[in-house]
N, CA, C and O atoms as a GROMACS GRO file, in nm:
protein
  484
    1UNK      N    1  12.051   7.787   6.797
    1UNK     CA    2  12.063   7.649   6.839
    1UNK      C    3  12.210   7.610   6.853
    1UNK      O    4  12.234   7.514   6.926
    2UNK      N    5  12.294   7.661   6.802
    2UNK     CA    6  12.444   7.690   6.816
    2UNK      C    7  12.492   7.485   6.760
    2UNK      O    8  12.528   7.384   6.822
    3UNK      N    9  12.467   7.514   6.645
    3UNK     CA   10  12.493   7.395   6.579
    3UNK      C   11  12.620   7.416   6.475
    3UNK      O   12  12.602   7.488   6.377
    4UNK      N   13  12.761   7.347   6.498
    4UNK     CA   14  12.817   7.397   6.357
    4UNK      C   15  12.813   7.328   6.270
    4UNK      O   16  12.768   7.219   6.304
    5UNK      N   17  12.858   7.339   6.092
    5UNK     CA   18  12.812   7.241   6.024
    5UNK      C   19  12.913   7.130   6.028
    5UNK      O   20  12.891   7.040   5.947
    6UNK      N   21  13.019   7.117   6.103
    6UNK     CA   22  13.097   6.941   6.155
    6UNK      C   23  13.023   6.908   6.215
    6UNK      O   24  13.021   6.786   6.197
    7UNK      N   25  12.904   6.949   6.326
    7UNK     CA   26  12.804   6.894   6.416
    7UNK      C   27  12.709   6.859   6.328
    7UNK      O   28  12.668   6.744   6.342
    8UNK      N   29  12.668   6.913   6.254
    8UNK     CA   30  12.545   6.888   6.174
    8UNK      C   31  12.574   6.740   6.067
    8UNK      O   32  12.500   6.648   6.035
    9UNK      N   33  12.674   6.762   6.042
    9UNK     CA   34  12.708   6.638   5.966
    9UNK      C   35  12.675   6.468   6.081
    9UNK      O   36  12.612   6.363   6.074
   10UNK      N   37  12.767   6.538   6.175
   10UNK     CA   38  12.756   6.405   6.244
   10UNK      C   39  12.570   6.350   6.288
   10UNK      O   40  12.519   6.237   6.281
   11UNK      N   41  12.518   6.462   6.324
   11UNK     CA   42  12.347   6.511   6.348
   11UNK      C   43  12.274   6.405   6.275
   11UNK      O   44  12.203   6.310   6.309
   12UNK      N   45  12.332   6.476   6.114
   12UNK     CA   46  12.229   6.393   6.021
   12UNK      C   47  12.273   6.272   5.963
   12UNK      O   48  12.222   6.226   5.861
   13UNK      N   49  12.395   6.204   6.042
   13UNK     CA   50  12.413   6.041   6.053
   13UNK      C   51  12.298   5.994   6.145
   13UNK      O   52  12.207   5.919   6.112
   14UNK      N   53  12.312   6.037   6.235
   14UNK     CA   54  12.212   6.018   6.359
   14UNK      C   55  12.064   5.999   6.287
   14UNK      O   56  11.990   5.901   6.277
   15UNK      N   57  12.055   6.119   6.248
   15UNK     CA   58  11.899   6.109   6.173
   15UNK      C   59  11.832   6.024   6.097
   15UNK      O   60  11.711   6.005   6.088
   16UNK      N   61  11.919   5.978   6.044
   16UNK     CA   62  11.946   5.881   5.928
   16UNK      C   63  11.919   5.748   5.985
   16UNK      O   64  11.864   5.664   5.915
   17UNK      N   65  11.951   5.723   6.098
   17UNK     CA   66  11.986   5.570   6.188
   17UNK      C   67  12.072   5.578   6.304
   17UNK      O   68  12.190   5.606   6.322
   18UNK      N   69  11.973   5.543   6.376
   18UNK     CA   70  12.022   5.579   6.531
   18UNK      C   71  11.956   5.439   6.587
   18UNK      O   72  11.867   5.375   6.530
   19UNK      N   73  12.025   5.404   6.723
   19UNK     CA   74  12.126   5.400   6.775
   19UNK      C   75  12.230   5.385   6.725
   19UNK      O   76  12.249   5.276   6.672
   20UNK      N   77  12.341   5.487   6.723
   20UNK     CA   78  12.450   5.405   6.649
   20UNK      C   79  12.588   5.424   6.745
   20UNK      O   80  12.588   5.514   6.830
   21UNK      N   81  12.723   5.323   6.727
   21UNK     CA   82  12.816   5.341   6.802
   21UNK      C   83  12.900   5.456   6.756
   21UNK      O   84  12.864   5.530   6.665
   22UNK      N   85  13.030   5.472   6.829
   22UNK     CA   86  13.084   5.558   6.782
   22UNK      C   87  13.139   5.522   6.650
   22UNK      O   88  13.168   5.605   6.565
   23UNK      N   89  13.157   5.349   6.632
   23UNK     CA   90  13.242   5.324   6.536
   23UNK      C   91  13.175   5.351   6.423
   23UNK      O   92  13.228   5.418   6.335
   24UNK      N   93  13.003   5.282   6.407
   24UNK     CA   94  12.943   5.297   6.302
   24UNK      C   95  12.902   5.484   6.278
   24UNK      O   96  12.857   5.528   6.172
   25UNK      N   97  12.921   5.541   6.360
   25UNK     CA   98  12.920   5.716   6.309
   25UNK      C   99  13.056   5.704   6.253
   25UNK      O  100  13.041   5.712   6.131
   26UNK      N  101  13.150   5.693   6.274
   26UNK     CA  102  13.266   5.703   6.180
   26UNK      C  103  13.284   5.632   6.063
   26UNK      O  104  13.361   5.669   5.974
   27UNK      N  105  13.210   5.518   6.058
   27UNK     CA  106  13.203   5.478   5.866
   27UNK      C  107  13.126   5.561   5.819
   27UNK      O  108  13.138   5.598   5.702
   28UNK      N  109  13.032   5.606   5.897
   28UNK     CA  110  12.937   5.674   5.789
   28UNK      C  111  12.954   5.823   5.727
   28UNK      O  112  12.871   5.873   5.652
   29UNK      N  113  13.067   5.884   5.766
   29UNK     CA  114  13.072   5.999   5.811
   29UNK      C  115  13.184   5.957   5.627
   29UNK      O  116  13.270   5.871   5.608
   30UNK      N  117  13.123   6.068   5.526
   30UNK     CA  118  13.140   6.088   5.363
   30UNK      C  119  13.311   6.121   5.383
   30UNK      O  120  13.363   6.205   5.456
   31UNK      N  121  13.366   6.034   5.299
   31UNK     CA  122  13.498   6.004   5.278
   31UNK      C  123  13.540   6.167   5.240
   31UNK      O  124  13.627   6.216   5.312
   32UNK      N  125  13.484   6.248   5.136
   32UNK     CA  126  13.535   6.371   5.155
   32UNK      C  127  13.526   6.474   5.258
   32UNK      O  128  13.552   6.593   5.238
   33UNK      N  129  13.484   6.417   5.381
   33UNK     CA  130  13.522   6.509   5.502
   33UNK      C  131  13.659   6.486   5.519
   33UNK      O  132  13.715   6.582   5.572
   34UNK      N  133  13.726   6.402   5.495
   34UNK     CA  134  13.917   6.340   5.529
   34UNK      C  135  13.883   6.372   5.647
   34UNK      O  136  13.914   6.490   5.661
   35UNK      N  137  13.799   6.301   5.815
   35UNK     CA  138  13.800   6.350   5.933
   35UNK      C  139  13.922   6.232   5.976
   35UNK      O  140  13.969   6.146   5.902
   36UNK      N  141  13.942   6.249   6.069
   36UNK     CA  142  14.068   6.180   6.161
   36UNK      C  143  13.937   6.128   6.257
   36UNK      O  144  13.843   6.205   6.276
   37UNK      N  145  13.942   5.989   6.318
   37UNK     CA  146  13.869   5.962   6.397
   37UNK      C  147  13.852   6.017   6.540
   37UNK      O  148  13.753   5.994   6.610
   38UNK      N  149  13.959   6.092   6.579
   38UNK     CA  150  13.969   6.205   6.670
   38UNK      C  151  13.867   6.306   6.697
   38UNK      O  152  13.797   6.338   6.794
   39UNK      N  153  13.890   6.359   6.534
   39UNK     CA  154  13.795   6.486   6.534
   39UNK      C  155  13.651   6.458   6.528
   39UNK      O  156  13.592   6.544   6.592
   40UNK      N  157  13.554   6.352   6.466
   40UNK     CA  158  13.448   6.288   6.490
   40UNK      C  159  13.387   6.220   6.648
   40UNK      O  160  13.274   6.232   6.695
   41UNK      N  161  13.503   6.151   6.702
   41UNK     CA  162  13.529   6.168   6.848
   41UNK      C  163  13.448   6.287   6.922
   41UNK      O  164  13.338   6.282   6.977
   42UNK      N  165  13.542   6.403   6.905
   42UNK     CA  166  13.570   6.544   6.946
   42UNK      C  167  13.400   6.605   6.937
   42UNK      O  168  13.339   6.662   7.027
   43UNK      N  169  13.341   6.565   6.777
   43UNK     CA  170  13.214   6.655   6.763
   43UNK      C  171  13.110   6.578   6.830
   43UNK      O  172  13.018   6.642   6.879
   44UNK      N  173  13.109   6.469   6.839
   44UNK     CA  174  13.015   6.360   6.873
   44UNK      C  175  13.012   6.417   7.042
   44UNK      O  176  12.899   6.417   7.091
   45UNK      N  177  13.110   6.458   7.122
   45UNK     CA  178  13.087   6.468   7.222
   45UNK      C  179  13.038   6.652   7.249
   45UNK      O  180  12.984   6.681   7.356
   46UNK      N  181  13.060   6.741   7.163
   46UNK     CA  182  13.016   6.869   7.191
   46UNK      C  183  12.869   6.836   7.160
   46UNK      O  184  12.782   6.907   7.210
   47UNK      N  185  12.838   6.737   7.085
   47UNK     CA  186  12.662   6.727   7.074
   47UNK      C  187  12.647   6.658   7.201
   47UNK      O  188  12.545   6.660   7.270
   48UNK      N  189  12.718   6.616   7.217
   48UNK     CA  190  12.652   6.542   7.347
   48UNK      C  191  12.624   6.656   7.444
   48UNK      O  192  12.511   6.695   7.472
   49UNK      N  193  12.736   6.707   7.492
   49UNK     CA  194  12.761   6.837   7.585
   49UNK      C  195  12.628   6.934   7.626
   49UNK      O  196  12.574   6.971   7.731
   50UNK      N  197  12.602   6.958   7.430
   50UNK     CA  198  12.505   7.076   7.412
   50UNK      C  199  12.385   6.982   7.429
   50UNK      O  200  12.301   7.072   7.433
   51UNK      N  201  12.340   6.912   7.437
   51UNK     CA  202  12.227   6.797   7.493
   51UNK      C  203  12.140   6.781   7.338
   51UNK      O  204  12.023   6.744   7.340
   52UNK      N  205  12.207   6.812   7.211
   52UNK     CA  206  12.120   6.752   7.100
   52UNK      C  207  12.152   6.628   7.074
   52UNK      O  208  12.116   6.607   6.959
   53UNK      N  209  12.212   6.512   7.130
   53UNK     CA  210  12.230   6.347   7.133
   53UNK      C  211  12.210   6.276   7.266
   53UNK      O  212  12.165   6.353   7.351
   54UNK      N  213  12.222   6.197   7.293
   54UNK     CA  214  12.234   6.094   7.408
   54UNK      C  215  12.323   5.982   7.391
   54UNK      O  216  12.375   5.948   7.284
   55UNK      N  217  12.335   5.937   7.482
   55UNK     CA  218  12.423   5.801   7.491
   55UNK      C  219  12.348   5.704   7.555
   55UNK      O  220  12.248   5.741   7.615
   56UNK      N  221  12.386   5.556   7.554
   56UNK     CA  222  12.331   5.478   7.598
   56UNK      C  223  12.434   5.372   7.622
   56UNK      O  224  12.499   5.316   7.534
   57UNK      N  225  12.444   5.346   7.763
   57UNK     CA  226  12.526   5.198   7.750
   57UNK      C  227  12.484   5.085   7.757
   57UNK      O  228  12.406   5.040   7.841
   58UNK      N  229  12.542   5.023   7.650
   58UNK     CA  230  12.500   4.844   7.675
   58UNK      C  231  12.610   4.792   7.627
   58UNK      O  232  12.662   4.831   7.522
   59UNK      N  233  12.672   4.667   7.726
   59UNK     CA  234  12.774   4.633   7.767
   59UNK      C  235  12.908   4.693   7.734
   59UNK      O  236  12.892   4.782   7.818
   60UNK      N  237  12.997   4.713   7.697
   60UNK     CA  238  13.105   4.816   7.678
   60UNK      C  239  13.091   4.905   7.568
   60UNK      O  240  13.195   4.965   7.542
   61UNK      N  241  13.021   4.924   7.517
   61UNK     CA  242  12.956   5.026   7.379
   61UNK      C  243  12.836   5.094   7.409
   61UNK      O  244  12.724   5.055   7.445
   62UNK      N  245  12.905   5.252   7.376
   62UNK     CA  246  12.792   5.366   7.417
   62UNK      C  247  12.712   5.382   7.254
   62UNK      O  248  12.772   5.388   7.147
   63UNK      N  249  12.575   5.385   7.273
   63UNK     CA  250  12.510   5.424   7.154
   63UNK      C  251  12.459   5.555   7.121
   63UNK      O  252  12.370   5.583   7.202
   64UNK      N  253  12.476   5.647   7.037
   64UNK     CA  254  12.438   5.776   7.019
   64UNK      C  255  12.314   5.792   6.953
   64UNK      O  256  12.294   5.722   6.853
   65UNK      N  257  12.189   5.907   7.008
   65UNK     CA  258  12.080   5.899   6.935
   65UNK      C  259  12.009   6.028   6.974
   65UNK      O  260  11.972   6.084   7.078
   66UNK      N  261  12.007   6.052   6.835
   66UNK     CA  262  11.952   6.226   6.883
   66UNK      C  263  11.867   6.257   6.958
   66UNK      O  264  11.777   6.180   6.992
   67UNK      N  265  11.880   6.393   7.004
   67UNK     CA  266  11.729   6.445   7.098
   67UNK      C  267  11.705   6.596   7.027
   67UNK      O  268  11.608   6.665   7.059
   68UNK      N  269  11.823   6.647   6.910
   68UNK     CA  270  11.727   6.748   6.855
   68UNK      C  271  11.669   6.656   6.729
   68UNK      O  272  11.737   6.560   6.692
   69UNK      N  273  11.557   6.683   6.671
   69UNK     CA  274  11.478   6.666   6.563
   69UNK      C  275  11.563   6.773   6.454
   69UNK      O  276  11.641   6.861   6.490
   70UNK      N  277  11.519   6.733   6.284
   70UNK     CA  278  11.604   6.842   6.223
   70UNK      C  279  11.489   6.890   6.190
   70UNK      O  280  11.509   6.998   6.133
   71UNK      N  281  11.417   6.874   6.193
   71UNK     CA  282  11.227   7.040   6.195
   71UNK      C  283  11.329   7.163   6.320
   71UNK      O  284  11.372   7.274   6.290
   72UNK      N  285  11.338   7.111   6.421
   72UNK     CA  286  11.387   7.162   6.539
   72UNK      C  287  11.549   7.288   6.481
   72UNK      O  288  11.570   7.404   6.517
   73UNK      N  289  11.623   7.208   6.394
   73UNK     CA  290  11.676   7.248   6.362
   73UNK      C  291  11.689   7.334   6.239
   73UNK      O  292  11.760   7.435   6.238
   74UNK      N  293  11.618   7.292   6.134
   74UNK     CA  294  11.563   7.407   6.030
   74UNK      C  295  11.484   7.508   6.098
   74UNK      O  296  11.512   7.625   6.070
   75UNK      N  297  11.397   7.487   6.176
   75UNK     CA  298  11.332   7.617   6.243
   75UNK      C  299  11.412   7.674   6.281
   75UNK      O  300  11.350   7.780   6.273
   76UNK      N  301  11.533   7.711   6.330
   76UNK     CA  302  11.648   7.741   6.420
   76UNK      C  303  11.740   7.857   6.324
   76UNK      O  304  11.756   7.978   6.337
   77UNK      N  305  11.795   7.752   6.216
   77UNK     CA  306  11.843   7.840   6.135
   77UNK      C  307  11.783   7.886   6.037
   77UNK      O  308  11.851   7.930   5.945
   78UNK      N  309  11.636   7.889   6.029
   78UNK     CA  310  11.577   7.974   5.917
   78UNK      C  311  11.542   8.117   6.012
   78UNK      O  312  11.542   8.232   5.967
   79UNK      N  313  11.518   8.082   6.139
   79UNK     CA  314  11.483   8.190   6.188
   79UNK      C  315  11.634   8.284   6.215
   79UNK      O  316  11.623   8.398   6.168
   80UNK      N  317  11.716   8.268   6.256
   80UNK     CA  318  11.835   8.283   6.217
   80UNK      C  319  11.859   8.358   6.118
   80UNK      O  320  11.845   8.480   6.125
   81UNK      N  321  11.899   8.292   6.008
   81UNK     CA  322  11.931   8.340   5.902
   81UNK      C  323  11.832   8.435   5.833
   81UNK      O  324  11.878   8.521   5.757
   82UNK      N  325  11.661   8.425   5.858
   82UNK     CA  326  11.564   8.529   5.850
   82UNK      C  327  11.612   8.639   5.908
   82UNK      O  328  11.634   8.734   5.833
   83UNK      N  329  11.630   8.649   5.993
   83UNK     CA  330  11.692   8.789   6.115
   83UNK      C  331  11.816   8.817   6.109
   83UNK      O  332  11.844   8.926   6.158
   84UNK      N  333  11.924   8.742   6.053
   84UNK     CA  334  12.023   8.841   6.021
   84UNK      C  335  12.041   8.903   5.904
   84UNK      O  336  12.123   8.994   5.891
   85UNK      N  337  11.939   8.843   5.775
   85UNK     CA  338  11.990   8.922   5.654
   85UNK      C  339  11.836   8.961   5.611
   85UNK      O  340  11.858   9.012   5.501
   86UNK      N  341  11.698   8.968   5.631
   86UNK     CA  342  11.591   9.034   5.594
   86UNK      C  343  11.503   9.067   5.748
   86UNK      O  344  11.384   9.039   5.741
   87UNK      N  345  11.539   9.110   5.850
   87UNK     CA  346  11.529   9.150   5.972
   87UNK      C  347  11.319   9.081   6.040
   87UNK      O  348  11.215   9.119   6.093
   88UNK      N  349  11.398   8.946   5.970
   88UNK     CA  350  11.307   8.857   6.016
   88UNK      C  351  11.165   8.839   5.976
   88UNK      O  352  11.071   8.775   6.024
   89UNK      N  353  11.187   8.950   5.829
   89UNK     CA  354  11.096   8.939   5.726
   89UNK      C  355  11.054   8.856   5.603
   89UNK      O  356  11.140   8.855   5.515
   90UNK      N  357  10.921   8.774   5.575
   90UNK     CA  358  10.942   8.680   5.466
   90UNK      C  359  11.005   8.774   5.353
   90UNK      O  360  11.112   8.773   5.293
   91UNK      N  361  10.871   8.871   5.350
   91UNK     CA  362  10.860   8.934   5.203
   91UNK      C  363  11.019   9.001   5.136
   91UNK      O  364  11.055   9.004   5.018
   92UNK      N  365  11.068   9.035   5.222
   92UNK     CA  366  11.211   9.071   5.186
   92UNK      C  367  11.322   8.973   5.103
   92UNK      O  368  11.412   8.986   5.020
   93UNK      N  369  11.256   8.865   5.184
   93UNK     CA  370  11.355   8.706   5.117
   93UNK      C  371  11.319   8.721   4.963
   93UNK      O  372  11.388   8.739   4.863
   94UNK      N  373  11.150   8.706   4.991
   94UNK     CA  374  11.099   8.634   4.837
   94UNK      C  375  11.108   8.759   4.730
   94UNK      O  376  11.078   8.751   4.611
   95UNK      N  377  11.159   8.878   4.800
   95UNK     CA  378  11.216   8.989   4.684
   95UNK      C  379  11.354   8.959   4.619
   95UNK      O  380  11.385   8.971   4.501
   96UNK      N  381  11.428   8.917   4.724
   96UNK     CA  382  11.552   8.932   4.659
   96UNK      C  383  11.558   8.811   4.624
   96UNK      O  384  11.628   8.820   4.523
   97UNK      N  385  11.521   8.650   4.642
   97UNK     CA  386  11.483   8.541   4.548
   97UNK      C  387  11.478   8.599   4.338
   97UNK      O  388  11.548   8.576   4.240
   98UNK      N  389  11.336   8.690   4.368
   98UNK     CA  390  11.293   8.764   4.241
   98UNK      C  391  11.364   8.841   4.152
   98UNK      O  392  11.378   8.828   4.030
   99UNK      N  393  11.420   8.955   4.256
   99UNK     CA  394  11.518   9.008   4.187
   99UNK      C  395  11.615   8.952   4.108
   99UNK      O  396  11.651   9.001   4.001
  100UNK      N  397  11.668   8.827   4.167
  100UNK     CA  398  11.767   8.795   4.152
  100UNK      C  399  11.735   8.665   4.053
  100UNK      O  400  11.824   8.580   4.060
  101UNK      N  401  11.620   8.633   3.959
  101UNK     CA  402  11.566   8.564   3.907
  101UNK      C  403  11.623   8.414   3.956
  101UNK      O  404  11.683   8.335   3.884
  102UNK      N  405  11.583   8.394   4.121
  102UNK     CA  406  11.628   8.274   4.152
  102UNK      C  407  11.499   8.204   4.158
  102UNK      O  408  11.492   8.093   4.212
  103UNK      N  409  11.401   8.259   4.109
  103UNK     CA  410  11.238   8.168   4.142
  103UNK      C  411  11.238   8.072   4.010
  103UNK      O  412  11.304   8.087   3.906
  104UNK      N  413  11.180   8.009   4.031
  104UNK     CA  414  11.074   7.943   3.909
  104UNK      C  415  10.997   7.914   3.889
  104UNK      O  416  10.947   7.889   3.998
  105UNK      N  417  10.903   7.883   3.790
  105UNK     CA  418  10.732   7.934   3.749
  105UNK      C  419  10.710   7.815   3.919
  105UNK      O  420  10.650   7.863   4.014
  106UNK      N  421  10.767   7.672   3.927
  106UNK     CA  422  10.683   7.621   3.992
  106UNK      C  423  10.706   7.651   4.157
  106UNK      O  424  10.630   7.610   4.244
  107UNK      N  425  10.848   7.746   4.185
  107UNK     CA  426  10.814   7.818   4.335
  107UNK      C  427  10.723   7.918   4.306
  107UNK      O  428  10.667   7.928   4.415
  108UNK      N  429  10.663   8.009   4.225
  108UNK     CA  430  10.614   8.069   4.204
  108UNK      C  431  10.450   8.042   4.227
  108UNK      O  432  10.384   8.129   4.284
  109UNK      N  433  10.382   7.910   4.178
  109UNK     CA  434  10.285   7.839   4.196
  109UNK      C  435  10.313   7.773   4.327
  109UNK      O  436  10.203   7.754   4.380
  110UNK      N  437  10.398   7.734   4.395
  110UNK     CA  438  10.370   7.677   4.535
  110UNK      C  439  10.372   7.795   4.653
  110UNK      O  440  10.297   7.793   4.751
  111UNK      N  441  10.469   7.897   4.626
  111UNK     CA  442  10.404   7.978   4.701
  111UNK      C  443  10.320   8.098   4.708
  111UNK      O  444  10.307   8.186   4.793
  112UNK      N  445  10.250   8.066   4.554
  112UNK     CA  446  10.099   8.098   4.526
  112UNK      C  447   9.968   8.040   4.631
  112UNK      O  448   9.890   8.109   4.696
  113UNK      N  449   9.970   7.946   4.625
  113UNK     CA  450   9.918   7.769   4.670
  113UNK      C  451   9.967   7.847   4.854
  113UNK      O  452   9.884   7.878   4.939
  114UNK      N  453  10.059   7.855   4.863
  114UNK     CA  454  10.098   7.875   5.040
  114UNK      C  455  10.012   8.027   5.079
  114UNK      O  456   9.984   8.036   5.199
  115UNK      N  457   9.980   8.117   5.013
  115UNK     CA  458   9.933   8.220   5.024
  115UNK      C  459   9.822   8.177   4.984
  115UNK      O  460   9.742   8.211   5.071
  116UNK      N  461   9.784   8.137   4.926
  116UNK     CA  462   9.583   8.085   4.902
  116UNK      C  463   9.583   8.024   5.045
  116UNK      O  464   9.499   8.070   5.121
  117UNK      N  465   9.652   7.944   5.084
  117UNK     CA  466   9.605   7.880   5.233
  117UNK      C  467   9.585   7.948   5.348
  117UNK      O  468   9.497   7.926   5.431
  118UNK      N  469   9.688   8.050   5.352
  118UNK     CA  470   9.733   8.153   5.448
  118UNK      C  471   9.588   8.239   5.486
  118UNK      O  472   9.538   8.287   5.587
  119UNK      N  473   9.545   8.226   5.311
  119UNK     CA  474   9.439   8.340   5.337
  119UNK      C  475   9.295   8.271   5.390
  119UNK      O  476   9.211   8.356   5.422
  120UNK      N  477   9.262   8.162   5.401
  120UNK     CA  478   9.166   8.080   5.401
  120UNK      C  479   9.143   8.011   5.546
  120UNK      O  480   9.045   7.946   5.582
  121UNK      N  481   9.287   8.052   5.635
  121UNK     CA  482   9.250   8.043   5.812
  121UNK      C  483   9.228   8.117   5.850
  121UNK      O  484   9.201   8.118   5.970
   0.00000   0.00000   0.00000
């Protein structure tokens, strides 16, 4: 989906509350980014470019409002990140999760619960 995470930030202002101007994306945008209103500028328009926002004019103020969804976008980089490091395999993930005692009893029971379902269509 070729999203970077300065895009994604600005994304999930959007997500959050949209229509918004450029000005109100720049208050909202978390004081520890230190962005220069330039560079928010700058990303606001590569989303535009790549067609995951829109604009809208009404009277001298353009309003920005997404057109990717972030389902759209978690699907994107899970599949992604599935295929470059377990070659687009679950079971490989939820090994090295295990191995690596990153589970806990209650991922353990939900994706117990996701495999009871799996098996039942």
């Amino acid at each position: 989906m070729n999203i970077s995470e300065s895009e994604l930030v600005v994304l999930q202002i959007l997500w959050q509350s949209s229509p918004l101007t450029i000005g109100q994306i720049i208050a909202r945008i978390p004081e520890s980014k230190d962005w220069h209103d330039n560079t928010i500028k700058t990303l606001t328009g590569r989303l535009l470019k790549k067609g995951h926002i829109s604009r809208q004019k009404d009277g001298r103020q353009y309003f920005y409002s997404p057109n990717t969804s972030k389902e759209d976008v978690l699907t994107s980089a899970t599949k992604s990140f599935m295929q470059k490091f377990f070659d687009g395999q679950v079971g490989p993930l939820i090994a090295h999760f295990a191995a690596h005692k990153s589970l806990q009893k209650s991922d353990i029971e939900a994706i117990d619960e996701i495999i009871k379902e799996l098996k039942n269509d």
